[in-house]
DSSP file (Angstrom, degrees, kcal/mol; ACC not computed):
  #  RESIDUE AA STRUCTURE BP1 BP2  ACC     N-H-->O    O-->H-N    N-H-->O    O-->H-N    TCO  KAPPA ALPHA  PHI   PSI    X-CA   Y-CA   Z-CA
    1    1 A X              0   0    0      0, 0.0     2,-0.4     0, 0.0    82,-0.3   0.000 360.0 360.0 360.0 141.1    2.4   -7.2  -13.6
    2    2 A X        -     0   0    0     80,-2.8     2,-0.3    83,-0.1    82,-0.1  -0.661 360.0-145.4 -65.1 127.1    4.7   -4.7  -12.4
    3    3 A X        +     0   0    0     -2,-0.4    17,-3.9    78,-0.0     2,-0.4  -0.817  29.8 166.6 -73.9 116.7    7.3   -6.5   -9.4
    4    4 A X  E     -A   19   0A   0     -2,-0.3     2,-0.3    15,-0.3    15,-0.2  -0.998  18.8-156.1-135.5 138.2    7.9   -3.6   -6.9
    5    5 A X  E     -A   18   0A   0     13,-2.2    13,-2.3    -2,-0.4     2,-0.3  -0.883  12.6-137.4-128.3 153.3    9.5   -4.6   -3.2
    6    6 A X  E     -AB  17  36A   0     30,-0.6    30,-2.2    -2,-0.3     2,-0.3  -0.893  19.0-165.1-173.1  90.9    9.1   -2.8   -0.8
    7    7 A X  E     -AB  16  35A   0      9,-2.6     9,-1.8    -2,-0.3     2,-0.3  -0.886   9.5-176.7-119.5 143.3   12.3   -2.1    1.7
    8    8 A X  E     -AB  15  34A   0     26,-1.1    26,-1.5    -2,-0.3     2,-1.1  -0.943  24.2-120.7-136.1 167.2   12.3   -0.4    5.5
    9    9 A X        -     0   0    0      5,-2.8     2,-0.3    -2,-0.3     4,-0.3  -0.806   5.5-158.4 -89.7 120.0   14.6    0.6    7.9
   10   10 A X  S    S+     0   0    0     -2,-1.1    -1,-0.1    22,-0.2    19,-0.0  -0.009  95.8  50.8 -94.1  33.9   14.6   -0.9   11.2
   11   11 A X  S    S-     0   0    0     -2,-0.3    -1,-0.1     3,-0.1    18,-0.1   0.522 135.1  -1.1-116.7 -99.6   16.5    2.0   12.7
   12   12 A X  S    S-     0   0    0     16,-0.1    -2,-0.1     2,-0.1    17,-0.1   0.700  93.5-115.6 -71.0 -40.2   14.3    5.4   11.3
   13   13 A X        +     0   0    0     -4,-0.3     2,-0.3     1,-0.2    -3,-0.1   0.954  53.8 167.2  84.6  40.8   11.7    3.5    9.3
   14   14 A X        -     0   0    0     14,-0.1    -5,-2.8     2,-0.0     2,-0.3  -0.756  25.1-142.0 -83.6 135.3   12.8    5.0    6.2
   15   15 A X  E     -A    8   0A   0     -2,-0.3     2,-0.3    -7,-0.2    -7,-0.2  -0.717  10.3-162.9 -99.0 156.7   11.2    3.1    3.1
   16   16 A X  E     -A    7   0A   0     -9,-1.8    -9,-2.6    -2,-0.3     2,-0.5  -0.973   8.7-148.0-154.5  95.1   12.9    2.4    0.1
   17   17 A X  E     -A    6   0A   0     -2,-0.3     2,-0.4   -11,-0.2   -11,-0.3  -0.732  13.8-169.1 -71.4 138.8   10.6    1.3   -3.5
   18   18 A X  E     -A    5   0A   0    -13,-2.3   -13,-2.2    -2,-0.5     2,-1.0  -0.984   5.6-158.5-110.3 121.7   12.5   -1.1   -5.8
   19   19 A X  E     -A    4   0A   0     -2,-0.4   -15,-0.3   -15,-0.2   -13,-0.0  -0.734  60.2 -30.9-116.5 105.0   10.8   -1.4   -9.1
   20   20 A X  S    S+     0   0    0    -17,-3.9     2,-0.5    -2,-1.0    -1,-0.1   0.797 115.7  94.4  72.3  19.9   11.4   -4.6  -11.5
   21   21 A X  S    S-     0   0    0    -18,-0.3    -1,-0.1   -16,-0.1    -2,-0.1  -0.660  75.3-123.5-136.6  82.8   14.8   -4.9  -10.2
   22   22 A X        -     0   0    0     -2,-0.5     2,-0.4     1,-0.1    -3,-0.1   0.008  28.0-150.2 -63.7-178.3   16.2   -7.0   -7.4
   23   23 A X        -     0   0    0     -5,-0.1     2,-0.4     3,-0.0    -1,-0.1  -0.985  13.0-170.4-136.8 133.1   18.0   -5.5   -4.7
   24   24 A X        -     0   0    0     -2,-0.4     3,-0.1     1,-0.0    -2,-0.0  -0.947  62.2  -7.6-154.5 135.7   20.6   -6.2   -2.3
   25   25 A X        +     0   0    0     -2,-0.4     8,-0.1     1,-0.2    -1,-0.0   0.357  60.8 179.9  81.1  -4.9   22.0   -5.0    0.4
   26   26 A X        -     0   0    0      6,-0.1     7,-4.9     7,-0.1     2,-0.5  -0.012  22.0-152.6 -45.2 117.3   20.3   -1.3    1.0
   27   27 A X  E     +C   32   0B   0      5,-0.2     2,-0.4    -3,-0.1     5,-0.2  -0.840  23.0 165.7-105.8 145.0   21.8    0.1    4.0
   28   28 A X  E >   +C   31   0B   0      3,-1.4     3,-0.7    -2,-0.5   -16,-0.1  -0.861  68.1   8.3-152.1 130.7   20.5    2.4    6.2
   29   29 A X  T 3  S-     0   0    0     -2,-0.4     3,-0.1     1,-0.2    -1,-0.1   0.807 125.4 -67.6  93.5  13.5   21.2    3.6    9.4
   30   30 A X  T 3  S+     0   0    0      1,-0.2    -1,-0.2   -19,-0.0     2,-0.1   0.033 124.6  96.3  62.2 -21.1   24.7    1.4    9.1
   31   31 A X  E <  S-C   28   0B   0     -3,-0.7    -3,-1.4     1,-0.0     2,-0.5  -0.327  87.7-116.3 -90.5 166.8   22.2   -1.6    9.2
   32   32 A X  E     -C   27   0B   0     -5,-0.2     2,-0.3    -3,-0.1    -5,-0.2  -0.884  41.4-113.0-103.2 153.4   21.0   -3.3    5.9
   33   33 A X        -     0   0    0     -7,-4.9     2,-0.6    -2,-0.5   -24,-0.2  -0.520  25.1-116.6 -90.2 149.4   17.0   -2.8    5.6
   34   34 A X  E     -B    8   0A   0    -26,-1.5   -26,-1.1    -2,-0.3    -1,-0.1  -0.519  23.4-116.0 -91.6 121.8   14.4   -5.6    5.7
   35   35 A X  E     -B    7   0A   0     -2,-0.6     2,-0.4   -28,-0.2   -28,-0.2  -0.263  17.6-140.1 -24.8 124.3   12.2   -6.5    3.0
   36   36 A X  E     -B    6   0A   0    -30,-2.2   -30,-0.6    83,-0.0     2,-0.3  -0.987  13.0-163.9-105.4 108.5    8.5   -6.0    3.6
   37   37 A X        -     0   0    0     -2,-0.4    83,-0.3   -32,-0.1     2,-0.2  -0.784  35.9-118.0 -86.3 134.8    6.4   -9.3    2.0
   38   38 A X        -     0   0    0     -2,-0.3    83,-0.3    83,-0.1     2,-0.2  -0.583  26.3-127.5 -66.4 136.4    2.9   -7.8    1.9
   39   39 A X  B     -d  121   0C   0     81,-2.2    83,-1.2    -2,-0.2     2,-0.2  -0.377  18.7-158.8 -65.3 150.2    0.1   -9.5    4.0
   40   40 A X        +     0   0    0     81,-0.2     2,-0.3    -2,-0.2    83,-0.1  -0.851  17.7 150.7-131.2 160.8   -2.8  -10.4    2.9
   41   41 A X        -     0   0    0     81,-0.3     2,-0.3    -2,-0.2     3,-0.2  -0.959  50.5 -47.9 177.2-175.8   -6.4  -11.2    4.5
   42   42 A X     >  -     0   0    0     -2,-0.3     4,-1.6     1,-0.2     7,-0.2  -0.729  42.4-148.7 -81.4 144.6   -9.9  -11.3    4.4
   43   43 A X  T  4 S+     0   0    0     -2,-0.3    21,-0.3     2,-0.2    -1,-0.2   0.862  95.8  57.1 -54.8 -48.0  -11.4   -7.9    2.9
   44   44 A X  T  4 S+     0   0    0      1,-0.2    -1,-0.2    -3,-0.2    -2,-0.1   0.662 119.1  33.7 -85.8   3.9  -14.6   -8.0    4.9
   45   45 A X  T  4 S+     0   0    0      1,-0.1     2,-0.3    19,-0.0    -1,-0.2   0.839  95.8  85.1-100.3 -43.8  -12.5   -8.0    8.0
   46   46 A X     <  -     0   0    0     -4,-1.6    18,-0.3     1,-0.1     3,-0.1  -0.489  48.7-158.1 -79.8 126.8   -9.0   -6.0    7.7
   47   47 A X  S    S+     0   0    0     -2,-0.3    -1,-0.1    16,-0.2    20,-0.1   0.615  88.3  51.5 -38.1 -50.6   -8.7   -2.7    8.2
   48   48 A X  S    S+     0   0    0     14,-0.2     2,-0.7     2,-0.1    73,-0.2   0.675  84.2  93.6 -89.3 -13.1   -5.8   -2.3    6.4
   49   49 A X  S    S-     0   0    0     -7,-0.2    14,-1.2    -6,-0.1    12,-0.1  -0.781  86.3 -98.4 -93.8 132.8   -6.6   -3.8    3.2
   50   50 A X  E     -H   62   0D   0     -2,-0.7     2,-0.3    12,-0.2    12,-0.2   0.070  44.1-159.8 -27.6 139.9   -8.1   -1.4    0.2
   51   51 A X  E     -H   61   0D   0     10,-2.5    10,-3.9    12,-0.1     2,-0.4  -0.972  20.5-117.8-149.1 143.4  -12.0   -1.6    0.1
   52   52 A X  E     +H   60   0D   0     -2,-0.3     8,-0.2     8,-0.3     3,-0.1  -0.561  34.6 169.7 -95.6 122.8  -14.1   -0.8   -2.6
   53   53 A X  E    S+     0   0D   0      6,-3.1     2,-0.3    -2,-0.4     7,-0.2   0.633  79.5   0.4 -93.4 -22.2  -16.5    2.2   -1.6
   54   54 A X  E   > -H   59   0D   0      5,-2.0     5,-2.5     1,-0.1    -1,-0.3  -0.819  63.9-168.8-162.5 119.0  -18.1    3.1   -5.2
   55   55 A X  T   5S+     0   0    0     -2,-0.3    -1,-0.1     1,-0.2     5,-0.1   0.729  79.5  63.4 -96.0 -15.8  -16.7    1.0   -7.9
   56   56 A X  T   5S+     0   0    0      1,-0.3    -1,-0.2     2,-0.1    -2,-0.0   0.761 109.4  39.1 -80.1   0.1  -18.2    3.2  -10.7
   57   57 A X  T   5S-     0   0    0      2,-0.1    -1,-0.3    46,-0.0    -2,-0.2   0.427 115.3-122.7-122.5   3.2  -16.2    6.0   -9.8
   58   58 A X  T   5 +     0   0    0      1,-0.2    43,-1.9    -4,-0.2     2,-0.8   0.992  62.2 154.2  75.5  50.5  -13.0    3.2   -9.0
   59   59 A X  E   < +HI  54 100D   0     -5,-2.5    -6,-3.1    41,-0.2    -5,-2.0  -0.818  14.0 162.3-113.1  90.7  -13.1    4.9   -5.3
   60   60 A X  E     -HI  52  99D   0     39,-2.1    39,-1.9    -2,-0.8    -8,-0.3  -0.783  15.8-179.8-122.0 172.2  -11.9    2.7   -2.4
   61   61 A X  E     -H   51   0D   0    -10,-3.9   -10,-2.5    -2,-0.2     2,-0.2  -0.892  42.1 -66.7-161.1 167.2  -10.7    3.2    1.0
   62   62 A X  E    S-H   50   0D   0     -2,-0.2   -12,-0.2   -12,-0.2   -14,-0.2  -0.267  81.4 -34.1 -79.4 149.2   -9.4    0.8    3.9
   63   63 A X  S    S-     0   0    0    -14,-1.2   -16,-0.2    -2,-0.2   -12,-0.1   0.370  76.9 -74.7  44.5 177.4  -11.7   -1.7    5.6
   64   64 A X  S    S+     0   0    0    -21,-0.3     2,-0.4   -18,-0.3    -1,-0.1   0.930 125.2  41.0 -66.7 -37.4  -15.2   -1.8    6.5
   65   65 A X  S    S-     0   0    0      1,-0.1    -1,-0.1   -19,-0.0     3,-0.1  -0.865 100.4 -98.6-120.8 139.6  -14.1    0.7    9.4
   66   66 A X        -     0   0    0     -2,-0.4     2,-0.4     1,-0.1    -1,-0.1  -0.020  34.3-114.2 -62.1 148.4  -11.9    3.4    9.0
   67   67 A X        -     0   0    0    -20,-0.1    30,-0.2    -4,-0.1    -1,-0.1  -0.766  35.7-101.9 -90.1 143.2   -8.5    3.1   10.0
   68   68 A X        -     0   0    0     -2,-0.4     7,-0.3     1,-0.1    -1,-0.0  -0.491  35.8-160.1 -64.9 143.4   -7.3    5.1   12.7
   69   69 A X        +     0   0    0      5,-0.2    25,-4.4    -2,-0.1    26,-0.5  -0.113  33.9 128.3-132.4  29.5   -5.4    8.2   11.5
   70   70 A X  S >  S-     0   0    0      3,-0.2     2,-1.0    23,-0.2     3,-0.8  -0.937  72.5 -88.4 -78.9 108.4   -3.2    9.7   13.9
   71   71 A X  T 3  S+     0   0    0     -2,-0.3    22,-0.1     1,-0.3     3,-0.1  -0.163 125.9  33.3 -16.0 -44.9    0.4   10.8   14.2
   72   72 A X  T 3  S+     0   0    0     -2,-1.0     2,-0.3     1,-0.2    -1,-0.3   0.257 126.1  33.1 -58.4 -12.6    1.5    7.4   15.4
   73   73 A X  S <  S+     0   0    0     -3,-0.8     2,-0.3    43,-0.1    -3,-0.2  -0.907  80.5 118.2-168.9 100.6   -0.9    4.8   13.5
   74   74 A X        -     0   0    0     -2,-0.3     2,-0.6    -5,-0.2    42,-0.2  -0.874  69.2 -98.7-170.3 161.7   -2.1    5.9   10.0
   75   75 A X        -     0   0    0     -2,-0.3    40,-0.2    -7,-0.3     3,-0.1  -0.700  28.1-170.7 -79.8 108.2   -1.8    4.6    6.3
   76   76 A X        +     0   0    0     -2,-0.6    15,-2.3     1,-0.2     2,-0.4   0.774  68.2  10.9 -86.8 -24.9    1.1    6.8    5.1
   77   77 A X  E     -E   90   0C   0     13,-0.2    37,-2.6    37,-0.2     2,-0.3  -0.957  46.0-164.2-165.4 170.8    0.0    5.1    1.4
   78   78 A X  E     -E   89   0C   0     11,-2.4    11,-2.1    -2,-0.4    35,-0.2  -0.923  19.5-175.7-132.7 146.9   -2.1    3.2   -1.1
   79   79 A X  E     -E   88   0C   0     33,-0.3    33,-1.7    -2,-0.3     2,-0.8  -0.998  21.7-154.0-154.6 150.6   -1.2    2.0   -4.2
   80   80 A X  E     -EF  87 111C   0      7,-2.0     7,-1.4    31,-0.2     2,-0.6  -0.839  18.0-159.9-125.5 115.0   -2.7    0.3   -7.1
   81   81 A X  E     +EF  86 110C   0     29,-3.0    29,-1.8    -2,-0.8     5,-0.2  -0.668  15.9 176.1 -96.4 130.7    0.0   -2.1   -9.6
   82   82 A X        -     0   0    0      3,-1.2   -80,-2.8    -2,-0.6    25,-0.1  -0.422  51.4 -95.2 -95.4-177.2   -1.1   -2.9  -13.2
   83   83 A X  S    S+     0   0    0    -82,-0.3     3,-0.1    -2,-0.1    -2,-0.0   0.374 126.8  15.1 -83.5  12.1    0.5   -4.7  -15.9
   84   84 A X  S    S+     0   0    0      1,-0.4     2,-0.2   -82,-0.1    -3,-0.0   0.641 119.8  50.5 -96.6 -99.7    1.6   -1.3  -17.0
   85   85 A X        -     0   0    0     -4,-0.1    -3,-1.2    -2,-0.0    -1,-0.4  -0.520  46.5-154.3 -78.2 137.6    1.1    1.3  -14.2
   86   86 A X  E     -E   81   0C   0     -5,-0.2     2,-0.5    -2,-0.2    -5,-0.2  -0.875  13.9-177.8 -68.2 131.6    1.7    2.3  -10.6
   87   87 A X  E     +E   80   0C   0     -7,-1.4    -7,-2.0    -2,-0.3     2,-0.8  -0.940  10.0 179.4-125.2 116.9   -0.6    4.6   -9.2
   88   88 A X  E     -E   79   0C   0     -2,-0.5     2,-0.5    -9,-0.2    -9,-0.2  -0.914  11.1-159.9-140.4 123.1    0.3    5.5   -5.4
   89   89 A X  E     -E   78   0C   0    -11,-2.1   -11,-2.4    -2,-0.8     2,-0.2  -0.980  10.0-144.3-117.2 113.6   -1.4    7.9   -3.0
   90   90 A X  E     -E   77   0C   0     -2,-0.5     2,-0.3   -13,-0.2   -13,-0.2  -0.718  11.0-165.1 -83.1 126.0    0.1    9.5    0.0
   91   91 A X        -     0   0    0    -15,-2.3     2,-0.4    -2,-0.2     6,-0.1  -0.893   5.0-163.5-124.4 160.6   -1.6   10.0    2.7
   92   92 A X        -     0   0    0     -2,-0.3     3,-0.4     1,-0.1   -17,-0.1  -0.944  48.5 -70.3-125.9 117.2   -0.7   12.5    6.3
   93   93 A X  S    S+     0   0    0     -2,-0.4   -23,-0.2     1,-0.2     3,-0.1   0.229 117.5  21.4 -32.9 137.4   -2.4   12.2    9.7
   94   94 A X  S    S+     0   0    0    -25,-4.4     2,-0.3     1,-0.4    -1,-0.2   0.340  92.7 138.3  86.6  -0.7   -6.1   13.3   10.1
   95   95 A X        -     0   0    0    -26,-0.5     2,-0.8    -3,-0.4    -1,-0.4  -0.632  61.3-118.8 -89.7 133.9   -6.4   12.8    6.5
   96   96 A X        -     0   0    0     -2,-0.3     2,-0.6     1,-0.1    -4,-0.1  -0.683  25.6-131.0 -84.7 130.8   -9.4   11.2    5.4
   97   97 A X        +     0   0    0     -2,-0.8     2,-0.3   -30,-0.2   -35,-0.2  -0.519  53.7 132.6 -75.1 108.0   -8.5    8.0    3.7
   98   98 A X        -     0   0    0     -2,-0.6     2,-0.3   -37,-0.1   -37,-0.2  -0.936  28.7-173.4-139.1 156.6  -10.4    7.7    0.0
   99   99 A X  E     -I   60   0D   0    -39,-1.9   -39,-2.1    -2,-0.3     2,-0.5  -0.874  11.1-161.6-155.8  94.7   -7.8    6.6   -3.2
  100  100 A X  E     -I   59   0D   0     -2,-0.3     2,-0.4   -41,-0.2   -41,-0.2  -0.870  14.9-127.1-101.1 140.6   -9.7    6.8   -6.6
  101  101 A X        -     0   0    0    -43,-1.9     4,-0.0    -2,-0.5    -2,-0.0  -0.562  23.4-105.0 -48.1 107.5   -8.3    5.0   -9.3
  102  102 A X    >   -     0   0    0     -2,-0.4     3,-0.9     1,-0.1    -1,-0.2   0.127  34.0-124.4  -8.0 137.5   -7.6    6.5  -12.3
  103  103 A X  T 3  S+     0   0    0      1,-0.2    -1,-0.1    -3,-0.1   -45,-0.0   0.868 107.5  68.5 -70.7 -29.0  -10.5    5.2  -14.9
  104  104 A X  T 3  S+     0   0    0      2,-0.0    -1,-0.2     0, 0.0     2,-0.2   0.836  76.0 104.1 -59.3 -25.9   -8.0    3.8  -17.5
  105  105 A X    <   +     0   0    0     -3,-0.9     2,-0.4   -23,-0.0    -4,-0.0  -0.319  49.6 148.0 -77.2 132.9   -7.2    1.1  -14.7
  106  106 A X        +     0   0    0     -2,-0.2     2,-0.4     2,-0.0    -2,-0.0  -0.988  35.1  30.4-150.4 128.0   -9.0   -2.3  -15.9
  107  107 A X  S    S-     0   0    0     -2,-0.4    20,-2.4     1,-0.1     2,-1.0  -0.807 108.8  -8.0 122.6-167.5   -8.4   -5.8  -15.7
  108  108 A X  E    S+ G   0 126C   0     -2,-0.4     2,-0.3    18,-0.2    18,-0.2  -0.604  71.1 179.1 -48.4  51.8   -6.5   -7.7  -12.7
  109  109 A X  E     - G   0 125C   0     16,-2.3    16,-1.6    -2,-1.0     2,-0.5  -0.481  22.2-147.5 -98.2 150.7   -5.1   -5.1  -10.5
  110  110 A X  E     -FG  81 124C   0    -29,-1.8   -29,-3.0    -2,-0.3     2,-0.3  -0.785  18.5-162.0 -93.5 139.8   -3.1   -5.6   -7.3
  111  111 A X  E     -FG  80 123C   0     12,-1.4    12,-2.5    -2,-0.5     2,-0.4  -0.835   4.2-160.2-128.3 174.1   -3.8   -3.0   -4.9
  112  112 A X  E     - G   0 122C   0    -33,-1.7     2,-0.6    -2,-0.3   -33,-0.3  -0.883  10.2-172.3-152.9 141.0   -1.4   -2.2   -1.8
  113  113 A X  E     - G   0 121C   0      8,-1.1     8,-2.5    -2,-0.4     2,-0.4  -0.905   8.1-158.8-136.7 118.7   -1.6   -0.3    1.7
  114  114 A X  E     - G   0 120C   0    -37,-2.6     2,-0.4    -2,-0.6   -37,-0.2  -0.755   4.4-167.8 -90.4 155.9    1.2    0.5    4.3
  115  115 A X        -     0   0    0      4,-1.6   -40,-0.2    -2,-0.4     4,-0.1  -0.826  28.8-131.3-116.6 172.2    0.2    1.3    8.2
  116  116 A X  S    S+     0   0    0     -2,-0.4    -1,-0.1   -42,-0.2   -41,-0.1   0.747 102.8  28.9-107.8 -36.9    3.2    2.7    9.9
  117  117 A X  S    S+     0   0    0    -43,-0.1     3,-0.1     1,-0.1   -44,-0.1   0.974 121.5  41.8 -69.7 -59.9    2.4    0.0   12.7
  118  118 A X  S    S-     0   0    0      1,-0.2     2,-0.2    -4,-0.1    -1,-0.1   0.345 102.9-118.7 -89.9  10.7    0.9   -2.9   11.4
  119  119 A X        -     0   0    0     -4,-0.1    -4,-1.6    -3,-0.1     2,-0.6  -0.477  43.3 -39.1  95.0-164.0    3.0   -3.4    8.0
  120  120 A X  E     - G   0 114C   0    -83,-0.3   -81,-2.2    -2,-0.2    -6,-0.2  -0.912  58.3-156.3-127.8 119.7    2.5   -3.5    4.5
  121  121 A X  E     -dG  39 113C   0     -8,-2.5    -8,-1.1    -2,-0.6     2,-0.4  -0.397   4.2-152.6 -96.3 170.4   -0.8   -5.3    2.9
  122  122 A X  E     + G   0 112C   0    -83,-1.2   -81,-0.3   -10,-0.2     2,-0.2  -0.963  15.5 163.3-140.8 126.4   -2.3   -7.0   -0.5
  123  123 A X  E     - G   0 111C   0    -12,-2.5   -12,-1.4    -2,-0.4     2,-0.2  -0.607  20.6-149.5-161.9 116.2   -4.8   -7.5   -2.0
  124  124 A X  E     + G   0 110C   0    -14,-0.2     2,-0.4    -2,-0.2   -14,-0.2  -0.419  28.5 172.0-111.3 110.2   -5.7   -8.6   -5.5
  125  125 A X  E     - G   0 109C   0    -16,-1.6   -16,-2.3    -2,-0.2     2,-0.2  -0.970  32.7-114.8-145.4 136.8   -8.9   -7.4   -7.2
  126  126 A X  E       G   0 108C   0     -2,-0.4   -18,-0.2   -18,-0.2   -20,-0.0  -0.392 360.0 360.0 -42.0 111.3  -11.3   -7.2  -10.6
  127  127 A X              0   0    0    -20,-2.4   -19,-0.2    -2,-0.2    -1,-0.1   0.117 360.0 360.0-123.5 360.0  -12.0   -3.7  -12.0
């Protein structure tokens, strides 16, 4: 499985991917930026964590209930880690949140959701 961390600024809020590599020290803003460990939670409750709307077409979206998606509070992206690939979908306020999977994706994938408030989720599913 691919290791990608996940870095933000606590200045701007600038994010920073690291892929397979650690990392130390990224400054920004004069400050150095904090690590974001992904959250995890129950599916049939969170909001924030990918949920599968139509599995035959590999189509998921967050929570049972839509996340709110306004200039101040939305899921700027989703992303889905293999043991291969990364597959990452950006998304822009007012934008409806749907992220289908490529079909090639099979197996054990982890899949991964930022909110600009509420942090950076996980969650680990079968396809």
């Amino acid at each position: 499985m691919i290791k990608e961390k996940l870095f933000q600024c606590d200045i701007c809020g600038c994010l920073v991917k690291s892929l397979n590599r650690p990392v130390l020290g990224l400054i920004c803003c004069d400050e150095e930026m904090i690590e974001l460990k992904p959250e995890t939670g129950d599916l049939a409750s969170e909001n924030h964590l990918p949920f599968p709307e139509n599995l035959v077409e590999k189509q998921f979206r967050t929570g049972k209930h839509p996340h709110p998606m306004v200039k101040a509070h939305y899921i700027d992206f989703m992303q889905v880690v293999s043991d291969r690939y990364v597959f990452t979908q950006y998304f822009f306020p007012y934008d409806r949140i749907v992220f289908r999977l490529p079909l090639f994706f099979r197996g054990e994938v982890k899949l991964f959701s930022h909110c600009l408030i509420h942090g950076f989720f996980e969650y680990t599913y079968e396809i």
